[in-house]
C-alpha positions, 0 to 999 in steps of 0.5 A: 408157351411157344408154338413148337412147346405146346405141339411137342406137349400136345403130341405127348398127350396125344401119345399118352392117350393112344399108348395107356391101357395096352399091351407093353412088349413081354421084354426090351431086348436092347443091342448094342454092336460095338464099334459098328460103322452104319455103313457095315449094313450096306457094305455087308447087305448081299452076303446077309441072310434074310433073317438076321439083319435083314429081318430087322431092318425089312420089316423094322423101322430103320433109321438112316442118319442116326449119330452121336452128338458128342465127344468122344466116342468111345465105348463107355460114353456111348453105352452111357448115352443110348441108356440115359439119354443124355451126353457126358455133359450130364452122365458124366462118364467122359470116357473109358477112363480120366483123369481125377483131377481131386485125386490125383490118378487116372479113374476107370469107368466102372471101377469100384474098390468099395465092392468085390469079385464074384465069380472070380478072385481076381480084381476084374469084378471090383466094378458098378456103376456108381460113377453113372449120373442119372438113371437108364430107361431100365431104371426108370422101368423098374422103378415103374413097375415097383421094382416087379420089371427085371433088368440084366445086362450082358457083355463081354466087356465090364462097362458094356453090361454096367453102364446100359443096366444102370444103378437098379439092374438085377444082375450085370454080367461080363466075361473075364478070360485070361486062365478061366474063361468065366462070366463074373459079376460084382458085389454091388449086384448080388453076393454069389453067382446065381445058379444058372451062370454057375450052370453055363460056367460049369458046362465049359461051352467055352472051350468048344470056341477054342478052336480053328477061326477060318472064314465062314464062306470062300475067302474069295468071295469077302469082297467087300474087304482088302486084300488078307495078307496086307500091311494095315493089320496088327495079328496074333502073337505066334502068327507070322502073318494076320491071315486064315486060318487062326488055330486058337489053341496053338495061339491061345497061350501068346494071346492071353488065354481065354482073352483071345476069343474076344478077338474073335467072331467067337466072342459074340457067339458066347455072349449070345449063349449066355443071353439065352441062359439069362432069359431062360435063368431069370425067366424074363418076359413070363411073369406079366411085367416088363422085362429088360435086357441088354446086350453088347457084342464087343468082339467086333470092336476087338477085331476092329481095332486088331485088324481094321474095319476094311479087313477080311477078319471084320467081313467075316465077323459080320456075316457070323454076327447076321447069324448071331441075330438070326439065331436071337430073334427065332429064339425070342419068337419061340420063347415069347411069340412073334412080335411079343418083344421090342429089338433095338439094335445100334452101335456105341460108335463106330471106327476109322479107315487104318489112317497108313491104307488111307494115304495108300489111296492118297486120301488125307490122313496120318498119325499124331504122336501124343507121346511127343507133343505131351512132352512139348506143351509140357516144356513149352509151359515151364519155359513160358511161366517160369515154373513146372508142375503147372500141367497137371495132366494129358489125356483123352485130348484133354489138358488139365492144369495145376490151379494150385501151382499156377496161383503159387507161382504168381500167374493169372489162370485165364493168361495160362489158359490162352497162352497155351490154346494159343500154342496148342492150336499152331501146333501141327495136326490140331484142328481145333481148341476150346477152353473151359470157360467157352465149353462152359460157357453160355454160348452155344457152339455148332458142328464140332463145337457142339459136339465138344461142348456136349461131352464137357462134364463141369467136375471132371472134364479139363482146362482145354480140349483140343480136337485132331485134324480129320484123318489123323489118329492118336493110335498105332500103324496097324487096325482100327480106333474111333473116339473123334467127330467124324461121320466115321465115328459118329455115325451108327446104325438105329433100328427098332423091332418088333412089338407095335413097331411100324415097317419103314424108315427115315433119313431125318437126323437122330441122335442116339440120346434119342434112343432112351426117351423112345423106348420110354415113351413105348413103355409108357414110363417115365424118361430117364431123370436127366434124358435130353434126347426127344422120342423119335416122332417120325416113327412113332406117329406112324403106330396105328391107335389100335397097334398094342403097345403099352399096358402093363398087366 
């Protein structure tokens, strides 16, 4: 055994010695704030209250240079590798939605044709996790605690609550807007809505969120953010310009219904709404195992890709959010005693300054046109073999080719491969291509790289995968995105709370598969089944032995 093997085996020893026979938090309260920058902490920090963010990160442990080790970044991989533990190289889920090379289509993350709505009759509930390899450290609790620890998982979003419950969570709860306005579930988890959702649906709080979105203090004081009149945002439909105030019920019918508040700092108040009925629906943290809940604001990923991460529209979503977690975390003091429940908070990625704003200020950047160069790799290969039908597919910066079609028409599959890196990587605005055979292969790869090789799934990633110059965007003119290897996306905040949980903080680099192997270890359970990340040492050696942490009751 190596010198580096045996201290890391003779640190969990030790961690096992000093966690076994105390006290387990009541409940894991895990948030995930979509689409948020780390920075956002330092921008927004004078205009936070003391309780909300705050609270977290002055008497937490905050961890400064937290990133994502893979590509992309995108919300389904993300939610993905905070709860397992891994990359999609082992979890398998390479993005929102790919490219089924078996079938022939385009597959969506946690869409399931095998199960059916509940909640709702539209098709917005035919969801699970069946295509999530490997198990989340909620899964690993409830598998722990003889299936006696509950698991429910809440978001706006259909893969936000899916993917971080994993395959054994109780219930998974997402929102469904459009002319209901309703939090819905799926077959996979239970026939029927349980009373308390029908309860919380019933009483119609929704509706009291239709109403005027103005800025929460002066406008002039969000100084943190452009000017609001400017050319980088996208706006409402029925809104000439993308400025406060936003009346939602005039602009609701051009804006998708109920679906516009999640384009909204309203969204987030619902879903924390809905939280708290969960905990006190399903009676979390009272019966002496360990309960798990997981929740994802998604609305400031909404707003981000609507208006830009340099808007007013974003400053005010934050302060609004610092508010969210404030009202989160006095309820949870109440509701189980300070300090009875562990808080994690992190981000599934983070977002890119508006490419237009960032030429404004001569800073590198532009737009890549996949429209066009799909159409170009695709005549480019039929005039260079002679043949069509050997690009099979495009997407997520990815080629997949025909291998049937190539053998078919005679050519050598390896020759395809390198005659079209070759012509990808001279094309304008590509940094860089990497091919099957290398992310697959057993050279290990640094810096963006690595980042590609982690993300490359064996069964469902493609044939080449090329990665964008820095400050180019495959997106429209107008707000936000995310998805590449920049600290601008990689980059999000970590903090952890609450229960045995020392004050401080570290710049040492983390990973976010670092997350679910550290929250085992707190727990005292086994790591997720394909976990790759490692617990986070430079906080946990800080527990005193005598803090209570980990016994089960």
């Amino acid at each position: 055994m190596s010198k580096s093997r045996c201290f890391i085996f003779l640190l969990l020893m030790g961690m096992a010695q000093t966690l076994l026979g105390q006290d387990r938090p009541k409940l894991v309260v895990a948030v995930v704030v979509d689409q948020m920058r780390h920075d956002y902490l330092s921008r927004y920090w004078d205009k936070f209250g003391e309780n909300g963010f705050k609270r977290l990160v002055n008497e937490g442990f905050n961890f400064e240079n937290n990133h994502y080790n893979y590509l992309p970044t995108k919300t389904a991989p993300g939610h993905a590798s905070i709860f397992t533990g891994t990359t999609p190289m082992n979890h398998g889920i390479i993005g929102n939605n790919w490219y089924d090379r078996e079938n022939g289509e385009m597959v969506y993350c946690v869409g399931d044709t095998a199960v059916s709505s509940v909640g709702t009759s539209r098709k917005s509930g035919k969801m699970s996790p069946h295509r999530l390899n490997g198990n989340t450290f909620a899964d690993e609790n409830r598998i722990h605690t003889q299936m006696r620890g509950r698991t429910i998982s809440v978001s706006l979003k259909d893969r936000g609550a899916i993917l971080p419950g994993g395959h054994t969570a109780n219930g998974a709860y997402w929102f469904f807007g459009g002319d209901e306005g309703v939090f819905i579930t799926s077959s996979y988890y239970r026939s029927t809505l349980p009373n308390w959702v029908n309860d919380f649906n019933d009483s119609r709080k929704v509706d009291t969120y239709l109403r005027t979105w103005d800025t929460k203090n002066l406008s002039d004081t969000y100084t943190e953010s452009i000017v609001d009149a400017n050319p980088y945002e996208g706006g409402f439909k029925g809104k000439a310009e993308p400025v406060f105030p936003y009346d939602l019920q005039k602009l609701k019918e051009q804006n998708g219904m109920y679906d516009i508040l999640m384009e909204t700092p309203f969204g987030n108040d619902i879903t924390l709404d809905f939280a708290l009925a969960a905990i006190e629906g399903e009676n979390l943290g009272e019966d002496g195992y360990t309960d798990v809940l997981t929740v994802s604001f998604s609305s400031t990923d909404k707003i981000g890709h609507n208006f830009g991460v340099d808007s007013k529209e974003l400053e005010d979503a934050y302060l609004r959010l610092d508010e969210n977690i404030s009202r989160f975390l006095e309820y949870l003091d109440e509701k189980l005693g300070v300090h009875e429940y562990l808080f994690m908070l992190t981000a599934d990625h983070g977002g890119t300054h508006v490419p237009a704003y960032l030429k404004s200020l001569k800073v590198p950047a532009g737009y890549f046109d996949m429209r066009e160069f799909k159409s170009e790799v695709v005549k480019f290969s039929e005039k260079e073999f002679k043949t069509s039908g050997i690009i099979d597919n495009i997407s997520n910066n990815q080629v997949f080719l025909d291998h049937d079609a190539i053998s078919r028409a005679g050519h050598d599959l390896e020759k395809v491969v390198r005659s079209l890196y070759g012509h990808i990587l001279n094309y304008p605005q590509v940094d860089k291509v990497f091919t099957r055979s290398q992310l697959e292969g057993s050279t290990i790869f640094h810096g963006t790289g690595s980042l590609a090789q982690l993300g490359f799934h064996l069964k469902r990633s493609g044939d080449l995968q090329f990665v964008l110059e820095p400050g180019i965007l495959s997106y429209r003119t107008t707000g936000s995105t995310h998805g590449d290897a920049t600290n601008y996306d990689t980059h999000v905040p970590l903090i952890f709370y609450g229960k045995g949980i020392p004050v401080g903080s570290t710049y040492k680099r983390s990973h976010i598969v670092d997350i679910a192997p550290t929250i085992c270890a707190i727990l005292g359970v086994s790591f997720p089944n394909l976990s790759t990340g490692d617990p986070l040492w430079s906080m946990l050696n800080l527990i005193p032995n005598n803090q209570p942490l980990v016994k089960q009751q």
